[in-house]
N, C-alpha and C positions, 0 to 999 in steps of 0.2 A: 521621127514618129512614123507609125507604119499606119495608114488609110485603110480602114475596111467598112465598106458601105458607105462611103463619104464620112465618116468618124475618124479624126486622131486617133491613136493609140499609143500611149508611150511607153507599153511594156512591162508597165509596173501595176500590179494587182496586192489590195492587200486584201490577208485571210487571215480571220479569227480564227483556233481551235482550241480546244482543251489544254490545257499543259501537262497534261500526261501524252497526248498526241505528240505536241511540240517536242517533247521529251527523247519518244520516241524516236522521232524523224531525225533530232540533233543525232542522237546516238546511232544509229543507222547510219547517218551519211558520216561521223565520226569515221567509223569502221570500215566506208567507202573509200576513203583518204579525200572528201570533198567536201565542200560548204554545203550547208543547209540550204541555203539558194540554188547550187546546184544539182545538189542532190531532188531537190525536189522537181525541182525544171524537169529533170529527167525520169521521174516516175510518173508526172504529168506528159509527156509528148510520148510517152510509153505507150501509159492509158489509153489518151487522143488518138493515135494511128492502129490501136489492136494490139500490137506488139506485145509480147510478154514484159510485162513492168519489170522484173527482176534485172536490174541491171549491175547488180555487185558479181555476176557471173563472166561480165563481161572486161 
């Protein structure tokens, strides 16, 4: 677990959304050639740092 502010953290976050969202993102990251885990992972640290979220470019 990673400490931030004297807080555990173990990494894991759950998030509700739509299922036409969820939909989405499957089929997105399908078309990535990655998991929906990481697919998202990576449009979130995209987001987080600035960066251009589009990472099926890469």
């Amino acid at each position: 677990m990673v400490s931030i502010s004297g807080f555990a953290r173990s990494g894991r976050f759950v998030l509700r959304m739509p299922p036409a969202l969820h939909a989405a993102l499957h089929g997105a990251a399908r078309e990535s050639g990655v998991s929906l885990n990481t697919y998202c992972v990576r449009r979130l640290a995209a987001a987080g740092s600035g960066a251009a979220a589009d990472q099926d470019a890469a």
